[in-house]
N, C-alpha and C positions, 0 to 999 in steps of 0.2 A: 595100119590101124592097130592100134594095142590092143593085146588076147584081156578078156575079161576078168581074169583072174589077176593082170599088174596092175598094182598101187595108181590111182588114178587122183585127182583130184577134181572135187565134188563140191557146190556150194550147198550149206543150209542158211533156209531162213524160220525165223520163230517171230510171230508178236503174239506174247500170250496174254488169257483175258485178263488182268491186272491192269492193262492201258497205262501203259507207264511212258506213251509216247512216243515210241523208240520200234526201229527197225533193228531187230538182232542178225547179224549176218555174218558167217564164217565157212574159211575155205578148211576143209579137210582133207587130208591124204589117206583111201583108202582101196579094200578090195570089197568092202562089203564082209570080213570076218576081222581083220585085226586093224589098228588105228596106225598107220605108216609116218603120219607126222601131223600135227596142229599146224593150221596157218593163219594167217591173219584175221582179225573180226574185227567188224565194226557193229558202233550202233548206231544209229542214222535217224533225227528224228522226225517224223512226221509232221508237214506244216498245219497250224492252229484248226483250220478247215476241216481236213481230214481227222484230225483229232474230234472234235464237235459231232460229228459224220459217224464214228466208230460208237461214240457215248449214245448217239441218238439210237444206234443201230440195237445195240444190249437193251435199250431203254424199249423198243417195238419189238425186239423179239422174244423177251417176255411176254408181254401183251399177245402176239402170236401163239406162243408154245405151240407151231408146227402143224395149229390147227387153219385152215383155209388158203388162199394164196400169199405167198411172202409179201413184207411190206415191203412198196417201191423203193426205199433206202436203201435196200440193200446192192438192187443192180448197181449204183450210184457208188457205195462206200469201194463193192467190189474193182469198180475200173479204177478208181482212182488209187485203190490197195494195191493192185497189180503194176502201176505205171509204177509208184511208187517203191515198189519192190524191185522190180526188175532194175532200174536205173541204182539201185543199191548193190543188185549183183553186179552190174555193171563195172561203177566206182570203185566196188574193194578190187574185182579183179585185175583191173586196170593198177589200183594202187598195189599191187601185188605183183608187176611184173608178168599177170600173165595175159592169152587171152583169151576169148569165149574158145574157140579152137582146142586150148587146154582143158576145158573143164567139161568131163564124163558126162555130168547130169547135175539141175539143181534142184534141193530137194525143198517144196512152195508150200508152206504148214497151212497156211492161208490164219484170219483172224477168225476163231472160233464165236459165234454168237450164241449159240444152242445148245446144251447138250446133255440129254434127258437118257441115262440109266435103263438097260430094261429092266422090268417086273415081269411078274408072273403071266405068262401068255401074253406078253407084250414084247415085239423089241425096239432097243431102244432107237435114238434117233439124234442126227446131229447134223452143224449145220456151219462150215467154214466157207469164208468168203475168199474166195482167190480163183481169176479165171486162168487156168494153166495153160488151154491152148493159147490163149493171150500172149503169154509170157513167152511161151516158146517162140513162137512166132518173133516177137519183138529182140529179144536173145541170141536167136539160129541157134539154141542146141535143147537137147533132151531137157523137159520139166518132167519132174513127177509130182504129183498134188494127190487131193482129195485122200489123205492116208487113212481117214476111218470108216468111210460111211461102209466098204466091205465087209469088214469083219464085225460091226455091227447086224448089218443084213444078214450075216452066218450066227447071229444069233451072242456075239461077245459084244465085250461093254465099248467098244472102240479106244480107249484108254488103259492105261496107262502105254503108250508106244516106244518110250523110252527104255525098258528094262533091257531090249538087248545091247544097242549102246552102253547101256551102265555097266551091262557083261562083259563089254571091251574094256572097257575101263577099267573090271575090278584086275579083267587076266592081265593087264599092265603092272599090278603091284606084285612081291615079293609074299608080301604078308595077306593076302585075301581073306583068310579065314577069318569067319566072327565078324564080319566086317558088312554092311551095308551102305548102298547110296541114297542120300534124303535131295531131293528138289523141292526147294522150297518159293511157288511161283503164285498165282494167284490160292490154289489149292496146294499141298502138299502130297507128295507120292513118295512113297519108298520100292525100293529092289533089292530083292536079297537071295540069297540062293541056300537048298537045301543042302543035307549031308552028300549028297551025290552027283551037284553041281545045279540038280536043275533050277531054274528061274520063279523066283515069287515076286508080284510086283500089284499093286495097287495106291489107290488114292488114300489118305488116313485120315485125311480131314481137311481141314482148311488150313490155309500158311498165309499169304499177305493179303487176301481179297478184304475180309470183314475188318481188318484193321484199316487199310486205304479208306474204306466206304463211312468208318467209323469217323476217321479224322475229318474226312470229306465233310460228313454232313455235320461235325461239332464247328465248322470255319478255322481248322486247324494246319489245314496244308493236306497236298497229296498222299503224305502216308507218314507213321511215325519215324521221321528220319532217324536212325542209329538207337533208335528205340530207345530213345532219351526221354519221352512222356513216361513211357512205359516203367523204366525204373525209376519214377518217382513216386510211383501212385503203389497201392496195396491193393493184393487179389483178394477178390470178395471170394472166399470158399465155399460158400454155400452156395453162389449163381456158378461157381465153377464144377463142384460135384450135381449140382443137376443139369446142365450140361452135358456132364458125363456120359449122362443116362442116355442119350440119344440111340435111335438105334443104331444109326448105320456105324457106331463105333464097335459092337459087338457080333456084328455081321460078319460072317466068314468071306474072305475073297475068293473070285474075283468080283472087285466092285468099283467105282469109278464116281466120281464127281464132277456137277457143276459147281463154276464157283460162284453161284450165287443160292448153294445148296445151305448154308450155313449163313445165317447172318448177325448183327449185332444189336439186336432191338433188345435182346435179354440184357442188354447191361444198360439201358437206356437210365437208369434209374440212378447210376452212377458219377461219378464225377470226371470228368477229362482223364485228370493220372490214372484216376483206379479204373476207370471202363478198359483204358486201353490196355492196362497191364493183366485185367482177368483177359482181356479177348486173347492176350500174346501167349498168356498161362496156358487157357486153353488149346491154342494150335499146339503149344509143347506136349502137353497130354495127351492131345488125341493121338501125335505120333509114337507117345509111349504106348499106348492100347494097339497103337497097328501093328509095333515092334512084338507085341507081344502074340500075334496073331500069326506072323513068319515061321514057317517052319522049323527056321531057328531062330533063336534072339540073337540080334550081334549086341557084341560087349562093345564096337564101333561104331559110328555113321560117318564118310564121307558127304559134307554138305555143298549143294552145287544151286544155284539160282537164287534170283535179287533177294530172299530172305536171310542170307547168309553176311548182307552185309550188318543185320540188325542184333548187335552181339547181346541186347537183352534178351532176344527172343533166343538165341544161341545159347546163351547160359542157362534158360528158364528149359531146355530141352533136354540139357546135362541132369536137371535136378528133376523134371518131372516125369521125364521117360530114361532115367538111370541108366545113362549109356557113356560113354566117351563121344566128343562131338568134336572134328576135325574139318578142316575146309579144303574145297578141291586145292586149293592151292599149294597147301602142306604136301600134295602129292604132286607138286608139277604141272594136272591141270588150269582149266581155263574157266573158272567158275560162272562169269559171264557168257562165256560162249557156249556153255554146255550142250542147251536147249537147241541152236544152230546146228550144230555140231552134228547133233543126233541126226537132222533132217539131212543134215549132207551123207550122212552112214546110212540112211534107210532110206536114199535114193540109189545110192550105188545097191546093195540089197537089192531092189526092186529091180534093177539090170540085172543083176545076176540067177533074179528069180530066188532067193533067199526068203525065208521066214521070218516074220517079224511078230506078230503075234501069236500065241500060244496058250494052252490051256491054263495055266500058273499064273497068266499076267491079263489075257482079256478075259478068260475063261469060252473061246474057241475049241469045238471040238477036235478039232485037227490042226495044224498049225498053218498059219497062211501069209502069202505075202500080202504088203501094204502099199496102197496107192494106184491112180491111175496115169500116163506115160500121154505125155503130147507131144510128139518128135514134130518141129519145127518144119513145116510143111512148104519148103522154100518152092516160090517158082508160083503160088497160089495168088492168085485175085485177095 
């Protein structure tokens, strides 16, 4: 058996709440502290059913908010999430040459439906669908799932999980300094690090959710492709400076988002072009206020997730949050896999008993690992 400490490979999986239909999946080589190699990813889409299943699911648990028993949808969305996933880890590693045998641990994000911030004397609360002993089971090897609801219950925001992966990331480049990582997925997060290396990382606003939802309900299609509405239309600057105002932009981290914390009703008044290009304005700004909230500002952003394909929303980011904006890929990354990626790195972590949340990034008092471990229990009824 290999000592814990060699390069292992690791699956992640991500479907994040953007519904974009799609299973993200990818193999990583790692120890759980440095990135040993990228492997293969796929994205796998969901059939129309389960798609329907997941929309219904966002759509009741609002209506929930966490108050009384979950709606029956969910046991429902969850087996068919898990069948669905698992037979994803399957295919890629199958199409990769390898086989379950090879792979350390996969790490099961599951599909977020909930996910409520704490407040004052309150903590917060969150709610992803994926049954892991399931998975394991189905698999025969280590899952690890459920990666927030602990560090929630210790009193952090369960979000942003990403920042230590994005600190692999940054120690892979030459030039780190000044430099920050933007994901830009149904909400926006950034991770950036101080003079002395350590980790800041929160949510800064919103990035693709209120534009999908905007197009959605205009009968314009799933989301602004290549954000071509977007630059045709003119930002209303007056719905965009009171916007601004919002509080949780002025808010010190750590702080976290749903993505249905932000929405598009304020530009209702608008026209197609121009609603969408304030809303796109807007996500640019807000991640200039977050940038400006980091310990340090980077004069960089490395950009990773589905909003980096949208080059209006990319430029509107250069001009509104004054920065240089480059894509994982300019660096050799995997811009699509990113999110995957991470889960496969913050499974191997959770073998190794590593820290994944932190005071800079959940705002946890002490630093804590993430996720709970269902060793595939062969030999069981």
């Amino acid at each position: 058996m290999a000592h814990d400490t060699e390069m292992r490979w690791c699956v992640g999986l991500m479907t994040g709440t953007v519904l974009d239909g799609n299973i993200d999946v990818a193999l990583l080589q790692t120890d759980g502290e440095t990135i040993g190699a990228f492997g293969p990813y796929a994205l796998y889409p969901y059939d129309t059913e389960t798609n329907e299943i997941l929309a219904q699911c966002l759509n009741d648990a609002k209506d929930w908010a966490f108050d009384g028993p979950e709606p029956a949808i969910f046991a429902q969305a969850e087996a068919r999430i898990t069948q669905a996933q698992s037979e994803a880890v399957a295919r890629l590693v199958k199409d990769a040459g390898l086989t379950m045998d090879d792979i350390a641990a996969v790490g099961f994000h599951g599909q977020t439906v909930l996910h409520r911030a704490p407040s004052s004397g309150q903590l917060g609360q969150t709610r992803q669908l994926g049954d892991g002993p399931a998975m394991a089971h189905r698999l025969g090897t280590e899952v690890v799932y459920d990666f927030r609801s602990a560090d929630m219950a210790a009193g952090g925001q369960g979000a942003p999980l990403s920042a230590i992966y994005h600190d692999a990331l940054l120690s892979t480049l030459d030039d780190a300094e000044g430099t920050a990582i933007l994901n830009l997925g149904g909400v926006a997060n950034v991770t950036g690090r101080d003079a002395d290396g350590t980790l800041a990382a929160f949510d800064t606003g919103p990035a693709n959710a209120p534009i999908n939802d905007f197009m959605g309900l205009r009968g314009l299609g799933d989301m602004d492709r290549d954000g071509r509405l977007a630059a045709t239309g003119a930002v209303d600057m007056t719905l965009l400076n009171r916007a601004l105002e919002h509080p949780y932009l002025s808010k010190p981290y750590p702080k976290s988002l749903d993505r249905f914390d932000f929405g598009h009703a304020w530009v209702s008044a608008l026209s197609d072009a121009d609603g969408a290009a304030t809303l796109t304005a807007f996500t640019a700004a807000a991640i200039g206020r977050g940038l400006d909230r980091l310990p340090v500002r980077p004069s960089r952003l490395i950009v990773c997730g589905g909003g980096r394909h949208n080059p209006t929303l990319l430029k509107m980011i250069g001009i509104y949050a004054s920065v240089a904006v480059e894509k994982a890929e300019d660096h050799g990354w995997e811009g699509d896999a990113t999110e995957a990626q991470c889960f496969a790195y913050l499974a191997m972590r959770r073998l190794r008993e590593l820290p994944v949340t932190f005071w800079g990034t959940t705002g946890v008092v002490e630093p804590m690992t993430a996720g709970r471990m269902a060793s595939d229990e062969r030999g069981c009824a």
